[in-house]
N, C-alpha and C positions, 0 to 999 in steps of 0.2 A: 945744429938744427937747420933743418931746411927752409928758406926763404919763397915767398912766391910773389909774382907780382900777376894776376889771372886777368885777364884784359876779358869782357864778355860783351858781344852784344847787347844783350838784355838778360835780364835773373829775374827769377821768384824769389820772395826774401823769406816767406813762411805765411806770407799773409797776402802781398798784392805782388800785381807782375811790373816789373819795373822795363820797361821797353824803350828808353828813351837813350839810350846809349851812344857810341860805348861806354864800358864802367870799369874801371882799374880796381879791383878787389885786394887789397893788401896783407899776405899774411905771413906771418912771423915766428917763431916760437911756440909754432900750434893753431896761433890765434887769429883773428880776425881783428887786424892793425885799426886798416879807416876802408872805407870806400869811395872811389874819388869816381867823381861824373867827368870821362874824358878817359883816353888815352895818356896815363901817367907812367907807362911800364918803366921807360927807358929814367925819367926823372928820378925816380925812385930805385931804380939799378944804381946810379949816375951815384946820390946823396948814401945810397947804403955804403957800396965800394970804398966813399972816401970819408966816411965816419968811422965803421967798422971795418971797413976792409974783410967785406964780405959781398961775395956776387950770389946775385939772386937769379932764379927760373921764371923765365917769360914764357905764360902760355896764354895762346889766343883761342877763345872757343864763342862759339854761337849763343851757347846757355849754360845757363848755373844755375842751379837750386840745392836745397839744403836733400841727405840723405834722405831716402824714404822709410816709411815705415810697412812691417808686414804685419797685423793685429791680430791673425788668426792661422796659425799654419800646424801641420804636425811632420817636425822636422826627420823625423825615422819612416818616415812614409815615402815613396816614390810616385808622386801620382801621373808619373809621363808610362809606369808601366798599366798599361792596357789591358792582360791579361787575364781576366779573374781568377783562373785555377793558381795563376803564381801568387797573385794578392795574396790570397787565403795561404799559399802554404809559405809565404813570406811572413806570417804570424809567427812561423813554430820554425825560425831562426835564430838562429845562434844572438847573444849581445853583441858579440863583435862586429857579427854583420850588418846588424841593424846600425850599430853605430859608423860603420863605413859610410851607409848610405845618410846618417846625419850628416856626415861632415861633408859628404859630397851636398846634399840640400842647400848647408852653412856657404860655399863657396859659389853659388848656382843663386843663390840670394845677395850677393856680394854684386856679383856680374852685373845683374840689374841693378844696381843703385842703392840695395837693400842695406842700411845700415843700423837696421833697429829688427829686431823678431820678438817677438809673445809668440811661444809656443802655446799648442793648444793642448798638450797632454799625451802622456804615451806610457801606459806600464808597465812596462822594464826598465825605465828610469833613464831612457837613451838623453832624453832634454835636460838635466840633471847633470850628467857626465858632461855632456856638451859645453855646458854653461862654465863647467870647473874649470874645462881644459882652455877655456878663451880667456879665461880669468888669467890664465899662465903665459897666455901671449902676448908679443906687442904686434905693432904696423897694423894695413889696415883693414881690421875685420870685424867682423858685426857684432852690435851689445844684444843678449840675449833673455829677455824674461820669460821665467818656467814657473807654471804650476806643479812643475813635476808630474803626479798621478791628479786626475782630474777626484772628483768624487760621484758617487751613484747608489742609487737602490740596490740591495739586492739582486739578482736575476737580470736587471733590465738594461736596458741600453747602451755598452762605451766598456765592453768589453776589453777592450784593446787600447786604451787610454787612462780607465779609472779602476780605483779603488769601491769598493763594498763598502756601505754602513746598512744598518738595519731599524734603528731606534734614535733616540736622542744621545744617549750616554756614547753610543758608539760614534755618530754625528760628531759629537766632541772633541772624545778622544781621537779621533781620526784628523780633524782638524789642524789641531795642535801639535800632532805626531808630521803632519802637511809643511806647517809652521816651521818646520828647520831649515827646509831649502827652499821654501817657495818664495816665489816674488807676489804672486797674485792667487789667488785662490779660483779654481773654477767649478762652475756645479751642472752635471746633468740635470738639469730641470723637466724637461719632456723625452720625449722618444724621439724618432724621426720620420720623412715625412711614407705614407703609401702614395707612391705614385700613379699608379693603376687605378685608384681609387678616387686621390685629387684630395688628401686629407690627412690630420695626423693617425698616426696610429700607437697604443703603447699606453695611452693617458699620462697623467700625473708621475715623476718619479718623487716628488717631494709638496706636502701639502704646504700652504700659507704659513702657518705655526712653524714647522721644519725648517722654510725658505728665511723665514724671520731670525731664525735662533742660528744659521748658516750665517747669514748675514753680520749678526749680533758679535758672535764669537768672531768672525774673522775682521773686525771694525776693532775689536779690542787687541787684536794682536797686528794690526797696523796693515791688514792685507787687502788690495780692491778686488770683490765678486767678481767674475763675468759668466754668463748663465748659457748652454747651449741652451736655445729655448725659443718653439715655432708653435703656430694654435693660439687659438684668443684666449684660451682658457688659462694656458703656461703663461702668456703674455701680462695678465693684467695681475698676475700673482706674483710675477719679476718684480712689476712698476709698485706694488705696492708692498711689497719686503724691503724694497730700494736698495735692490741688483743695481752694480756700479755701471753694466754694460751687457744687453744683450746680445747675440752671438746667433746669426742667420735671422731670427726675427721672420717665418715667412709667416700668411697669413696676419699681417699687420694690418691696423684699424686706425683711424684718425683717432679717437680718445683715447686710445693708446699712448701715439703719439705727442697728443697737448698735455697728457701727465709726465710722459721722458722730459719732455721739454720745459714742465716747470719744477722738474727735482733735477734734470740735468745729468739722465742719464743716459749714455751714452751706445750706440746702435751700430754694430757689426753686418751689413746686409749679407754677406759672402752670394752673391749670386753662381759665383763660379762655378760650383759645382752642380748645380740644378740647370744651369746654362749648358752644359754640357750633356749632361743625359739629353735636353732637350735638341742641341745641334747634332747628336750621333747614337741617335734611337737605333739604329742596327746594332751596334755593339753592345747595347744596355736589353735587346730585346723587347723592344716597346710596339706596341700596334699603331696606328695611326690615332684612334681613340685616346690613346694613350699620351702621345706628341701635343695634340690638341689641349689636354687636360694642363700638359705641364705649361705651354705656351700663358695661359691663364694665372698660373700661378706666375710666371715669369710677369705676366703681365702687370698684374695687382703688388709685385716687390717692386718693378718699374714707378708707378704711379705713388705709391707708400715713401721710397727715398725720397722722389721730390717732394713731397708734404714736408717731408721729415726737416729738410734743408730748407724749405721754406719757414717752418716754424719754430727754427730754431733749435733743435733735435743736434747731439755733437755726430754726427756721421764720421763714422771710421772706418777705414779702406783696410779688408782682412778676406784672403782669398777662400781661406781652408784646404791651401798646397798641401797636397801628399795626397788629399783624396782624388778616386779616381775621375782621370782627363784633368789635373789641375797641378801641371807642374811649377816647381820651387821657381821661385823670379815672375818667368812668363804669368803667372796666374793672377800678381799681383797688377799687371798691368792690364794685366785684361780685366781686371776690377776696378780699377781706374775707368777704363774706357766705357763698364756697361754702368758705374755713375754719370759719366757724362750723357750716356745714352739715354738715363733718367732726366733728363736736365737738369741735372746740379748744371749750377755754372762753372768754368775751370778753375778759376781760383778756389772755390769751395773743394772741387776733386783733389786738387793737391793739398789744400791743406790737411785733409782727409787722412792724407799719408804722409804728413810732415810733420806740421804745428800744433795739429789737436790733439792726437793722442797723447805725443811727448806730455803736452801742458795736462792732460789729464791724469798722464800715472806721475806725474813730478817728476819727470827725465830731466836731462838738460838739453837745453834751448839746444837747436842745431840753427837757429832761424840765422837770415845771411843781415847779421848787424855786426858794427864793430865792438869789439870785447866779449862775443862769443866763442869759445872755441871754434876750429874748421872741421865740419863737417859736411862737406856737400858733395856735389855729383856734374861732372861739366857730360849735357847732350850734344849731337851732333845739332839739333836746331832747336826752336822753340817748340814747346807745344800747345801753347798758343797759335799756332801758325799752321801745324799739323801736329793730333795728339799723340801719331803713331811713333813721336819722335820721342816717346817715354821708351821707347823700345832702343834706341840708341845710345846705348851710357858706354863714354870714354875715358873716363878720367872715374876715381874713386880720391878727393882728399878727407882722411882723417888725424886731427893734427896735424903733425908734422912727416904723416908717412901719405905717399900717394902711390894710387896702382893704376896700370892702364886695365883697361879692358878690348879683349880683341872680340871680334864677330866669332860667331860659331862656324867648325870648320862644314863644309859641302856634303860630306857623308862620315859614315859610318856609325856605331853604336851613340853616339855624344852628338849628334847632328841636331841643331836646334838650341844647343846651349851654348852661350857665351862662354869666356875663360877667363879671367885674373891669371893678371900675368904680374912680377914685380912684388907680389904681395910681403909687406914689411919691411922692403928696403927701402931705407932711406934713397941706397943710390937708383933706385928706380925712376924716379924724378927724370934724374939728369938721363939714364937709360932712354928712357919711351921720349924724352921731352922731342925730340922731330917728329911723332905724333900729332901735337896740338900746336907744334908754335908756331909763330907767322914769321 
Protein backbone atom coordinates (compact mmCIF):
# COMPACT_ATOMS: atom_id res chain seq x y z
CA UNK A 1 0.00 0.00 0.00
CA UNK A 2 0.99 3.42 -0.67
CA UNK A 3 2.00 5.90 1.95
CA UNK A 4 1.50 9.73 1.72
CA UNK A 5 2.61 12.30 3.72
CA UNK A 6 0.47 15.61 1.63
CA UNK A 7 2.05 18.70 3.16
CA UNK A 8 -0.86 21.62 2.18
CA UNK A 9 -1.06 25.08 2.57
CA UNK A 10 -4.44 25.25 3.54
CA UNK A 11 -7.60 22.59 2.87
CA UNK A 12 -11.25 22.55 2.98
CA UNK A 13 -12.20 19.65 5.19
CA UNK A 14 -16.01 19.32 3.89
CA UNK A 15 -17.33 21.95 5.88
CA UNK A 16 -14.80 25.08 6.82
CA UNK A 17 -11.68 26.19 5.21
CA UNK A 18 -8.85 25.54 7.19
CA UNK A 19 -6.16 28.32 6.07
CA UNK A 20 -3.86 28.59 8.89
CA UNK A 21 -1.11 26.23 7.62
CA UNK A 22 0.83 24.51 6.75
CA UNK A 23 -0.84 21.04 7.36
CA UNK A 24 0.85 17.62 7.17
CA UNK A 25 -2.21 15.33 6.10
CA UNK A 26 -1.29 11.58 6.86
CA UNK A 27 -2.37 8.80 4.83
CA UNK A 28 -1.88 5.14 5.13
CA UNK A 29 -3.57 2.24 3.85
CA UNK A 30 -6.21 4.20 2.11
CA UNK A 31 -6.81 6.21 4.95
CA UNK A 32 -6.72 9.27 6.48
CA UNK A 33 -3.90 8.51 9.63
CA UNK A 34 -4.03 12.19 11.59
CA UNK A 35 -3.57 15.61 10.53
CA UNK A 36 -0.89 17.53 11.91
CA UNK A 37 -0.76 21.57 12.07
CA UNK A 38 2.98 22.04 10.72
CA UNK A 39 5.18 20.72 8.37
CA UNK A 40 5.59 16.88 9.69
CA UNK A 41 6.45 15.39 6.15
CA UNK A 42 10.11 14.49 6.87
CA UNK A 43 9.25 13.29 10.88
CA UNK A 44 6.81 10.99 9.69
CA UNK A 45 9.00 9.63 6.68
CA UNK A 46 11.79 9.48 9.37
CA UNK A 47 9.36 7.04 12.21
CA UNK A 48 7.68 5.13 9.25
CA UNK A 49 11.11 3.96 7.54
CA UNK A 50 12.33 2.88 11.05
CA UNK A 51 9.13 1.02 12.42
CA UNK A 52 8.12 -0.54 9.14
CA UNK A 53 10.61 -0.04 7.00
CA UNK A 54 8.61 1.62 4.71
CA UNK A 55 9.33 5.04 2.73
CA UNK A 56 6.58 7.12 2.20
CA UNK A 57 5.63 9.96 -0.85
CA UNK A 58 6.15 13.62 -0.01
CA UNK A 59 3.94 16.01 -1.74
CA UNK A 60 3.60 19.61 -1.22
CA UNK A 61 0.64 21.38 -2.74
CA UNK A 62 -1.26 24.63 -2.28
CA UNK A 63 -4.83 23.10 -1.53
CA UNK A 64 -6.63 20.05 -0.65
CA UNK A 65 -10.22 19.28 -0.39
CA UNK A 66 -12.29 16.26 -0.40
CA UNK A 67 -13.49 15.02 -4.16
CA UNK A 68 -16.28 16.65 -5.78
CA UNK A 69 -19.46 15.77 -6.52
CA UNK A 70 -21.54 15.91 -10.03
CA UNK A 71 -25.50 15.68 -8.81
CA UNK A 72 -26.91 15.99 -12.19
CA UNK A 73 -25.22 14.83 -15.43
CA UNK A 74 -26.27 12.57 -18.42
CA UNK A 75 -23.22 10.70 -18.94
CA UNK A 76 -23.90 9.34 -22.87
CA UNK A 77 -24.47 12.82 -23.85
CA UNK A 78 -21.55 15.22 -25.14
CA UNK A 79 -22.53 18.53 -24.42
CA UNK A 80 -19.03 20.33 -25.72
CA UNK A 81 -20.79 19.02 -29.17
CA UNK A 82 -22.45 22.21 -30.62
CA UNK A 83 -23.94 20.90 -33.54
CA UNK A 84 -27.60 20.26 -33.47
CA UNK A 85 -28.16 18.16 -36.73
CA UNK A 86 -25.32 15.87 -34.91
CA UNK A 87 -27.23 15.93 -31.47
CA UNK A 88 -30.37 14.67 -32.91
CA UNK A 89 -28.76 12.14 -35.09
CA UNK A 90 -26.35 11.16 -32.17
CA UNK A 91 -29.79 9.59 -30.78
CA UNK A 92 -30.14 6.95 -33.43
CA UNK A 93 -26.45 5.50 -32.46
CA UNK A 94 -25.27 2.53 -32.09
CA UNK A 95 -24.82 1.35 -27.93
CA UNK A 96 -21.46 1.09 -28.29
CA UNK A 97 -21.12 4.43 -29.35
CA UNK A 98 -22.85 5.94 -26.99
CA UNK A 99 -21.09 4.13 -24.53
CA UNK A 100 -17.59 5.26 -25.95
CA UNK A 101 -18.77 8.58 -25.32
CA UNK A 102 -19.76 7.60 -21.52
CA UNK A 103 -16.56 6.54 -20.78
CA UNK A 104 -14.92 9.42 -22.30
CA UNK A 105 -17.57 11.65 -20.04
CA UNK A 106 -16.41 9.13 -16.96
CA UNK A 107 -12.60 10.23 -17.43
CA UNK A 108 -13.39 14.05 -18.39
CA UNK A 109 -15.24 14.12 -14.94
CA UNK A 110 -12.22 12.50 -13.18
CA UNK A 111 -9.94 15.32 -14.62
CA UNK A 112 -11.78 17.85 -12.84
CA UNK A 113 -11.76 16.46 -9.47
CA UNK A 114 -15.06 14.52 -10.00
CA UNK A 115 -15.26 11.77 -7.81
CA UNK A 116 -18.90 11.12 -7.13
CA UNK A 117 -21.56 11.19 -10.38
CA UNK A 118 -25.76 10.64 -10.16
CA UNK A 119 -26.51 10.15 -13.53
CA UNK A 120 -29.50 11.78 -14.58
CA UNK A 121 -30.98 9.02 -16.98
CA UNK A 122 -30.46 7.67 -20.48
CA UNK A 123 -32.53 5.07 -22.26
CA UNK A 124 -30.39 2.64 -23.69
CA UNK A 125 -29.11 1.79 -20.34
CA UNK A 126 -25.55 3.40 -21.25
CA UNK A 127 -25.55 4.64 -17.18
CA UNK A 128 -26.28 1.22 -16.15
CA UNK A 129 -23.38 -0.50 -18.15
CA UNK A 130 -21.13 2.16 -17.03
CA UNK A 131 -21.89 1.66 -13.45
CA UNK A 132 -21.06 -2.46 -13.82
CA UNK A 133 -17.91 -1.96 -15.56
CA UNK A 134 -16.46 0.51 -12.52
CA UNK A 135 -17.84 -1.89 -10.36
CA UNK A 136 -14.99 -4.30 -11.96
CA UNK A 137 -12.35 -1.84 -11.56
CA UNK A 138 -9.79 -0.73 -9.21
CA UNK A 139 -7.46 2.75 -8.85
CA UNK A 140 -8.78 5.83 -9.12
CA UNK A 141 -11.93 6.43 -10.62
CA UNK A 142 -15.29 7.72 -9.94
CA UNK A 143 -18.33 6.04 -7.79
CA UNK A 144 -21.30 6.30 -9.93
CA UNK A 145 -25.13 6.56 -9.04
CA UNK A 146 -27.86 5.72 -11.82
CA UNK A 147 -31.50 5.80 -12.11
CA UNK A 148 -30.92 3.90 -15.08
CA UNK A 149 -34.15 4.92 -17.26
CA UNK A 150 -35.57 7.99 -15.76
CA UNK A 151 -39.71 7.64 -15.71
CA UNK A 152 -42.42 9.80 -17.69
CA UNK A 153 -46.00 10.18 -19.03
CA UNK A 154 -46.70 8.85 -22.10
CA UNK A 155 -46.07 10.99 -25.15
CA UNK A 156 -44.33 13.79 -23.13
CA UNK A 157 -41.13 15.03 -22.24
CA UNK A 158 -37.52 12.78 -21.73
CA UNK A 159 -37.70 10.91 -24.69
CA UNK A 160 -34.21 10.15 -24.72
CA UNK A 161 -33.64 9.40 -20.90
CA UNK A 162 -37.03 7.71 -19.81
CA UNK A 163 -39.28 5.16 -19.65
CA UNK A 164 -43.41 5.32 -20.50
CA UNK A 165 -45.97 4.59 -17.62
CA UNK A 166 -49.60 5.42 -18.41
CA UNK A 167 -51.84 4.72 -15.07
CA UNK A 168 -51.00 3.68 -11.60
CA UNK A 169 -50.63 -0.22 -12.16
CA UNK A 170 -48.07 0.56 -14.67
CA UNK A 171 -46.43 3.56 -12.37
CA UNK A 172 -45.76 0.49 -10.24
CA UNK A 173 -44.88 -2.03 -12.09
CA UNK A 174 -42.46 0.08 -13.83
CA UNK A 175 -40.98 1.09 -10.71
CA UNK A 176 -40.18 -2.00 -9.17
CA UNK A 177 -38.99 -3.33 -12.64
CA UNK A 178 -36.55 0.27 -11.97
CA UNK A 179 -35.72 -1.26 -8.71
CA UNK A 180 -33.05 -3.85 -9.91
CA UNK A 181 -30.37 -1.50 -10.88
CA UNK A 182 -31.19 1.55 -9.67
CA UNK A 183 -29.52 3.55 -7.04
CA UNK A 184 -32.15 6.49 -6.89
CA UNK A 185 -35.23 6.83 -8.71
CA UNK A 186 -35.93 9.90 -10.82
CA UNK A 187 -39.23 11.28 -12.24
CA UNK A 188 -40.28 13.72 -15.06
CA UNK A 189 -42.49 15.83 -13.21
CA UNK A 190 -43.01 18.81 -15.63
CA UNK A 191 -41.90 19.60 -19.25
CA UNK A 192 -39.44 22.05 -19.93
CA UNK A 193 -38.82 25.47 -20.09
CA UNK A 194 -40.39 27.89 -23.72
CA UNK A 195 -37.80 30.10 -23.96
CA UNK A 196 -39.26 32.47 -26.61
CA UNK A 197 -42.03 32.72 -24.36
CA UNK A 198 -40.29 33.04 -20.76
CA UNK A 199 -42.42 30.16 -19.30
CA UNK A 200 -43.09 26.50 -18.88
CA UNK A 201 -44.69 24.62 -21.47
CA UNK A 202 -46.06 20.74 -21.60
CA UNK A 203 -48.05 21.22 -18.02
CA UNK A 204 -48.27 18.54 -15.45
CA UNK A 205 -46.65 15.04 -16.45
CA UNK A 206 -47.74 13.42 -13.11
CA UNK A 207 -50.75 14.84 -10.76
CA UNK A 208 -50.28 15.14 -6.68
CA UNK A 209 -52.00 11.44 -6.14
CA UNK A 210 -49.46 9.90 -8.96
CA UNK A 211 -46.42 12.12 -7.51
CA UNK A 212 -47.44 10.68 -3.88
CA UNK A 213 -47.93 6.98 -4.80
CA UNK A 214 -44.06 7.53 -6.95
CA UNK A 215 -43.01 8.64 -3.92
CA UNK A 216 -44.62 6.02 -1.67
CA UNK A 217 -43.45 2.97 -3.65
CA UNK A 218 -40.11 4.01 -4.15
CA UNK A 219 -39.59 4.92 0.01
CA UNK A 220 -40.51 1.23 0.37
CA UNK A 221 -38.11 -0.08 -1.75
CA UNK A 222 -35.25 2.01 -0.18
CA UNK A 223 -34.86 4.57 -3.26
CA UNK A 224 -34.42 8.56 -2.84
CA UNK A 225 -36.85 10.60 -5.59
CA UNK A 226 -35.28 13.39 -7.44
CA UNK A 227 -37.80 15.23 -9.76
CA UNK A 228 -36.84 17.03 -13.12
CA UNK A 229 -39.21 19.78 -12.27
CA UNK A 230 -39.49 23.88 -13.10
CA UNK A 231 -43.10 26.17 -12.72
CA UNK A 232 -44.80 26.85 -9.39
CA UNK A 233 -47.30 24.57 -10.30
CA UNK A 234 -44.66 21.29 -10.65
CA UNK A 235 -42.93 22.86 -7.78
CA UNK A 236 -45.41 22.95 -4.93
CA UNK A 237 -46.67 19.40 -6.01
CA UNK A 238 -42.73 18.01 -5.56
CA UNK A 239 -42.59 19.86 -1.94
CA UNK A 240 -45.74 18.42 -0.93
CA UNK A 241 -45.43 14.58 -2.32
CA UNK A 242 -41.83 15.02 -0.52
CA UNK A 243 -39.59 14.61 -3.60
CA UNK A 244 -36.17 13.98 -1.93
CA UNK A 245 -34.64 16.48 -4.45
CA UNK A 246 -35.61 18.92 -7.05
CA UNK A 247 -33.65 19.00 -10.16
CA UNK A 248 -33.43 22.69 -12.12
CA UNK A 249 -36.19 24.15 -9.96
CA UNK A 250 -36.54 27.33 -12.31
CA UNK A 251 -39.23 29.75 -11.55
CA UNK A 252 -38.71 29.26 -7.83
CA UNK A 253 -40.80 31.13 -5.14
CA UNK A 254 -39.96 31.79 -1.51
CA UNK A 255 -42.88 29.47 0.04
CA UNK A 256 -41.56 27.22 -2.02
CA UNK A 257 -38.57 27.38 -0.45
CA UNK A 258 -39.41 27.81 3.58
CA UNK A 259 -41.40 24.21 2.85
CA UNK A 260 -37.95 22.47 1.16
CA UNK A 261 -36.47 23.87 3.97
CA UNK A 262 -38.62 22.46 6.72
CA UNK A 263 -38.91 18.78 5.09
CA UNK A 264 -35.35 19.08 4.00
CA UNK A 265 -35.50 18.73 0.67
CA UNK A 266 -33.00 19.10 -1.31
CA UNK A 267 -32.48 21.63 -4.69
CA UNK A 268 -30.43 20.92 -7.89
CA UNK A 269 -30.30 24.80 -9.39
CA UNK A 270 -28.36 23.39 -12.79
CA UNK A 271 -28.10 26.85 -14.17
CA UNK A 272 -25.66 25.68 -16.65
CA UNK A 273 -27.65 24.99 -19.21
CA UNK A 274 -29.98 28.02 -19.31
CA UNK A 275 -26.68 30.13 -18.78
CA UNK A 276 -25.63 29.11 -21.88
CA UNK A 277 -28.50 29.61 -24.44
CA UNK A 278 -28.26 32.84 -22.59
CA UNK A 279 -24.29 33.60 -23.19
CA UNK A 280 -24.67 32.19 -27.08
CA UNK A 281 -27.97 33.18 -28.40
CA UNK A 282 -26.46 32.90 -32.11
CA UNK A 283 -26.08 29.37 -31.96
CA UNK A 284 -29.42 28.68 -30.14
CA UNK A 285 -31.06 31.24 -32.57
CA UNK A 286 -32.69 33.61 -30.16
CA UNK A 287 -33.65 37.35 -30.94
CA UNK A 288 -32.76 39.90 -28.58
CA UNK A 289 -36.22 39.77 -27.07
CA UNK A 290 -35.42 36.64 -26.47
CA UNK A 291 -31.89 37.08 -24.61
CA UNK A 292 -33.83 39.56 -22.52
CA UNK A 293 -36.35 37.11 -21.40
CA UNK A 294 -33.93 34.39 -20.50
CA UNK A 295 -31.46 37.00 -18.52
CA UNK A 296 -34.67 37.27 -16.16
CA UNK A 297 -35.09 33.98 -15.63
CA UNK A 298 -31.30 33.67 -15.02
CA UNK A 299 -32.03 36.45 -12.90
CA UNK A 300 -34.91 35.31 -10.45
CA UNK A 301 -32.76 31.39 -10.09
CA UNK A 302 -29.76 34.07 -9.23
CA UNK A 303 -31.82 35.57 -6.44
CA UNK A 304 -34.08 32.10 -5.47
CA UNK A 305 -30.35 30.19 -4.64
CA UNK A 306 -29.48 32.85 -2.28
CA UNK A 307 -32.88 32.65 -0.36
CA UNK A 308 -32.34 29.03 -0.61
CA UNK A 309 -28.87 29.15 1.24
CA UNK A 310 -30.01 31.59 3.44
CA UNK A 311 -32.77 29.63 4.74
CA UNK A 312 -31.45 26.64 5.04
CA UNK A 313 -32.58 24.81 1.73
CA UNK A 314 -29.59 21.74 1.19
CA UNK A 315 -28.30 23.33 -2.19
CA UNK A 316 -26.66 20.80 -4.48
CA UNK A 317 -24.17 21.65 -7.15
CA UNK A 318 -25.51 19.51 -10.42
CA UNK A 319 -24.57 20.78 -13.97
CA UNK A 320 -26.92 18.80 -16.29
CA UNK A 321 -23.33 17.93 -18.46
CA UNK A 322 -24.15 16.47 -21.72
CA UNK A 323 -26.69 18.92 -22.35
CA UNK A 324 -25.95 21.26 -25.05
CA UNK A 325 -22.89 24.04 -24.26
CA UNK A 326 -22.41 22.05 -20.91
CA UNK A 327 -19.52 19.91 -20.98
CA UNK A 328 -18.49 16.79 -18.61
CA UNK A 329 -16.16 18.40 -15.70
CA UNK A 330 -16.06 22.06 -17.02
CA UNK A 331 -19.83 22.40 -16.36
CA UNK A 332 -19.51 21.38 -12.90
CA UNK A 333 -17.30 24.13 -12.12
CA UNK A 334 -18.95 26.66 -13.85
CA UNK A 335 -21.86 25.58 -11.48
CA UNK A 336 -19.83 26.28 -8.82
CA UNK A 337 -18.96 29.58 -9.88
CA UNK A 338 -22.67 30.86 -10.96
CA UNK A 339 -23.59 29.76 -6.97
CA UNK A 340 -21.00 31.98 -5.92
CA UNK A 341 -22.26 34.49 -8.27
CA UNK A 342 -25.64 34.05 -6.44
CA UNK A 343 -23.94 34.79 -3.13
CA UNK A 344 -23.71 31.61 -1.60
CA UNK A 345 -20.91 32.04 0.40
CA UNK A 346 -17.85 29.65 -0.57
CA UNK A 347 -17.69 27.42 1.94
CA UNK A 348 -21.47 26.83 1.25
CA UNK A 349 -20.40 26.44 -2.86
CA UNK A 350 -18.22 23.61 -1.99
CA UNK A 351 -19.93 21.98 0.42
CA UNK A 352 -22.56 21.93 -2.29
CA UNK A 353 -20.32 19.61 -4.10
CA UNK A 354 -18.72 17.72 -1.26
CA UNK A 355 -20.32 17.17 2.16
CA UNK A 356 -24.13 17.63 1.48
CA UNK A 357 -25.11 15.52 -1.07
CA UNK A 358 -22.68 12.46 0.14
CA UNK A 359 -24.46 13.02 3.75
CA UNK A 360 -27.78 13.07 1.87
CA UNK A 361 -27.77 9.92 -0.34
CA UNK A 362 -25.75 8.08 2.69
CA UNK A 363 -22.44 7.85 0.63
CA UNK A 364 -19.33 7.89 2.54
CA UNK A 365 -17.83 10.78 4.10
CA UNK A 366 -14.90 11.89 1.77
CA UNK A 367 -14.71 14.88 4.45
CA UNK A 368 -10.71 15.60 5.08
CA UNK A 369 -10.78 14.01 9.04
CA UNK A 370 -8.79 11.51 10.35
CA UNK A 371 -10.33 7.79 9.93
CA UNK A 372 -11.91 8.70 6.71
CA UNK A 373 -10.97 6.93 3.83
CA UNK A 374 -8.71 9.24 1.17
CA UNK A 375 -10.62 10.81 -1.05
CA UNK A 376 -9.59 14.27 -2.19
CA UNK A 377 -8.28 16.40 -4.83
CA UNK A 378 -4.81 18.50 -4.31
CA UNK A 379 -5.48 22.36 -6.61
CA UNK A 380 -2.83 24.40 -7.90
CA UNK A 381 -4.18 27.34 -5.25
CA UNK A 382 -6.97 28.04 -2.93
CA UNK A 383 -10.14 29.07 -4.10
CA UNK A 384 -10.71 30.97 -1.48
CA UNK A 385 -8.16 33.09 -2.92
CA UNK A 386 -9.24 32.95 -6.46
CA UNK A 387 -12.43 30.58 -7.33
CA UNK A 388 -11.03 30.00 -10.88
CA UNK A 389 -8.57 27.86 -9.11
CA UNK A 390 -11.57 24.91 -9.08
CA UNK A 391 -10.34 24.64 -12.48
CA UNK A 392 -6.82 23.60 -11.61
CA UNK A 393 -6.92 19.99 -10.18
CA UNK A 394 -3.50 18.03 -10.04
CA UNK A 395 -3.44 15.46 -8.12
CA UNK A 396 -6.62 12.80 -7.81
CA UNK A 397 -6.18 10.63 -4.26
CA UNK A 398 -8.55 7.80 -3.97
CA UNK A 399 -7.39 5.34 -1.24
CA UNK A 400 -4.49 4.11 -1.95
CA UNK A 401 -4.31 4.84 -5.68
CA UNK A 402 -3.29 8.48 -7.02
CA UNK A 403 -3.54 10.09 -10.51
CA UNK A 404 -2.08 13.19 -11.68
CA UNK A 405 -3.79 15.31 -13.85
CA UNK A 406 -2.15 17.15 -16.78
CA UNK A 407 -3.69 20.51 -18.47
CA UNK A 408 -5.43 20.16 -21.79
CA UNK A 409 -3.33 19.90 -24.72
CA UNK A 410 -3.15 23.67 -27.15
CA UNK A 411 -5.27 22.17 -29.93
CA UNK A 412 -6.92 19.86 -31.77
CA UNK A 413 -10.07 17.74 -31.42
CA UNK A 414 -9.69 17.22 -27.17
CA UNK A 415 -8.60 20.92 -26.77
CA UNK A 416 -10.17 22.20 -23.54
CA UNK A 417 -10.09 18.95 -21.71
CA UNK A 418 -7.85 17.92 -19.21
CA UNK A 419 -6.28 14.05 -19.06
CA UNK A 420 -5.65 11.55 -16.28
CA UNK A 421 -2.65 10.38 -16.59
CA UNK A 422 -1.42 7.23 -14.10
CA UNK A 423 -4.92 6.08 -13.52
CA UNK A 424 -4.91 2.88 -11.08
CA UNK A 425 -1.36 2.56 -10.61
CA UNK A 426 -0.32 2.37 -7.69
CA UNK A 427 3.26 3.21 -9.19
CA UNK A 428 1.93 6.32 -10.39
CA UNK A 429 2.48 8.08 -7.13
CA UNK A 430 6.04 7.62 -7.33
CA UNK A 431 5.72 8.42 -11.40
CA UNK A 432 4.25 12.06 -11.42
CA UNK A 433 5.59 12.59 -7.60
CA UNK A 434 8.13 15.57 -9.25
CA UNK A 435 4.91 17.09 -10.18
CA UNK A 436 3.85 18.26 -6.65
CA UNK A 437 6.88 17.75 -4.34
CA UNK A 438 8.79 20.40 -2.88
Amino acid sequence: MTSLALVAESYFDGSRNRDRGPYTIEIADGSIQAIHHGDFSQAIATLSFRSRGERIQIFRAPFVMPGLVEAHCHLFLDGGELDVRKRKDYLNSSFDEMLAVGRRSLARNLAAGITLIRDAGDLPGVNTRLKAELSKQSGAQPDLRSPGRALRKAGRYGSFMAVEVTDTNSIVRTILQLATTADDLKVLLTGIIDFEKGCMKGGLQFNLEETKLIVRIARELGLRTYAHCSGIEGLRIAVEAGIDSIEHGFFMQRDVLRAMADQGIAWVPTFSPVYFQYARPELCGWNKQTVVGLWRILDNHFEHVALASQMGVPVVAGSDAGSYGVPHGQGLIDELLYQHRARMPLDKVLASATSVPRRLWRCESADIVSGNRANLIVLEGSPFQDIENLRRVRLVVRGSDCCAVRAAPSGGAESGHPEVVGVGERTSVRRNAGMLKG
